[in-house]
C-alpha positions as CSV (number, residue, x, y, z in Angstrom):
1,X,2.1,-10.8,-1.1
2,X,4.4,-9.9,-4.3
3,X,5.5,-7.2,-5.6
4,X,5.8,-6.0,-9.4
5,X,9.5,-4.9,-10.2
6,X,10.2,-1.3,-10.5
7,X,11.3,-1.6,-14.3
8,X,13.5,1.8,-13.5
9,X,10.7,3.5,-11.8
10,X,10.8,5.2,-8.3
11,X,7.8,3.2,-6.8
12,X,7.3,-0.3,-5.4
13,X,3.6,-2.0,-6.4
14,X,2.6,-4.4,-3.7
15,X,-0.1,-7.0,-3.4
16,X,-1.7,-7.3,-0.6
17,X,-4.8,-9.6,-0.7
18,X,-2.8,-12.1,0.7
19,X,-2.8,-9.9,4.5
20,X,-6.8,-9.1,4.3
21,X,-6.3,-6.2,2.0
22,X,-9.0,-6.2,-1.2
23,X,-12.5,-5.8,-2.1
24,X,-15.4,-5.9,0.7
25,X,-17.3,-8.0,2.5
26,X,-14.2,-10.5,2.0
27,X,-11.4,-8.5,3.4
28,X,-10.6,-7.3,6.3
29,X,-9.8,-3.5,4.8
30,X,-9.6,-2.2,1.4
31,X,-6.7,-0.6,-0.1
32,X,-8.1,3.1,0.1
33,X,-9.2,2.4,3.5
34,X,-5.6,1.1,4.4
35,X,-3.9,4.3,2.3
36,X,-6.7,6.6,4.9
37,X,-5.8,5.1,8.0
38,X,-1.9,5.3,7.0
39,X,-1.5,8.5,6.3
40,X,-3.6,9.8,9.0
41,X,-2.3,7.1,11.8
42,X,1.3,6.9,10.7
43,X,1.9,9.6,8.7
44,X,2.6,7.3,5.6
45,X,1.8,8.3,2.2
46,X,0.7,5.7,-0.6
47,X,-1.8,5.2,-3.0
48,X,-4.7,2.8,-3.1
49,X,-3.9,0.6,-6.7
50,X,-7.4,1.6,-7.3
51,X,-5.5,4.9,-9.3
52,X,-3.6,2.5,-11.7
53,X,-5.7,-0.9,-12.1
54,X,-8.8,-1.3,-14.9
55,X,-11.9,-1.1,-12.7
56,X,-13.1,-4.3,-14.0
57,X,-10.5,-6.5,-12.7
58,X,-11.0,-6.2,-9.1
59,X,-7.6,-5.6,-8.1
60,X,-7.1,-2.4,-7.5
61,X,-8.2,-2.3,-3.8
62,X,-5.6,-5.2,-3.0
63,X,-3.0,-3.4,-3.8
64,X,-0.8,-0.5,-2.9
65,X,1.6,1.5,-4.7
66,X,4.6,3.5,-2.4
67,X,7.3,5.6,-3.9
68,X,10.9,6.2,-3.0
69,X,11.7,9.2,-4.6
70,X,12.7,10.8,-1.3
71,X,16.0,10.7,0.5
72,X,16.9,7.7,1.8
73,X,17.0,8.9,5.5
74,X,13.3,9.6,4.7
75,X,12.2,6.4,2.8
76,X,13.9,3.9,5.9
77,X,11.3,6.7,8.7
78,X,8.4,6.1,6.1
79,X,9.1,2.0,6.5
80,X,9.7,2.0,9.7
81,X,6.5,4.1,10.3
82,X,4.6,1.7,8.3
83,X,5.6,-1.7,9.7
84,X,5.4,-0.2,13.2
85,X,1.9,0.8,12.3
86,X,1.1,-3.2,10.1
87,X,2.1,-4.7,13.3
88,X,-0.3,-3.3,15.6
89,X,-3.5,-3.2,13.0
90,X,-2.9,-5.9,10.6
């Protein structure tokens, strides 16, 4: 996938279409459904880019959006939470 630069920001903006994450019937999960299972499987917060994108252009449920405004200590658990959890689903 890619990701957007920060631009000073606290937040990384990640594409994901690339792993099966976007609009339905053609991928494997949407990017609310993968925000859901995250938070409630892994205890990973992050938001579905459906809150930031234009509805018309379809990209908003490709795409995720994670901050780091927490301590570091915090931000490395949330990581390793969520490629602990990406390796077993995705």
């Amino acid at each position: 996938g890619s990701v957007a630069p920060a631009d000073g920001a606290f937040y990384v903006y990640v594409d994901l279409e690339k792993w099966g994450v976007g609009s339905k019937p053609t991928s494997r999960l949407t990017a609310t459904e993968l925000c859901n299972r995250l938070i409630e499987e892994a205890g990973v917060a992050c938001t579905p880019g459906v809150d930031f994108e234009d509805p018309g252009n379809g990209k908003g449920e490709q795409r995720l959006r994670f901050s780091y405004s927490r301590s570091e200590a915090e931000v490395q658990e949330a990581m390793r939470r969520f490629k602990a959890w990406w390796t077993q689903h995705m």
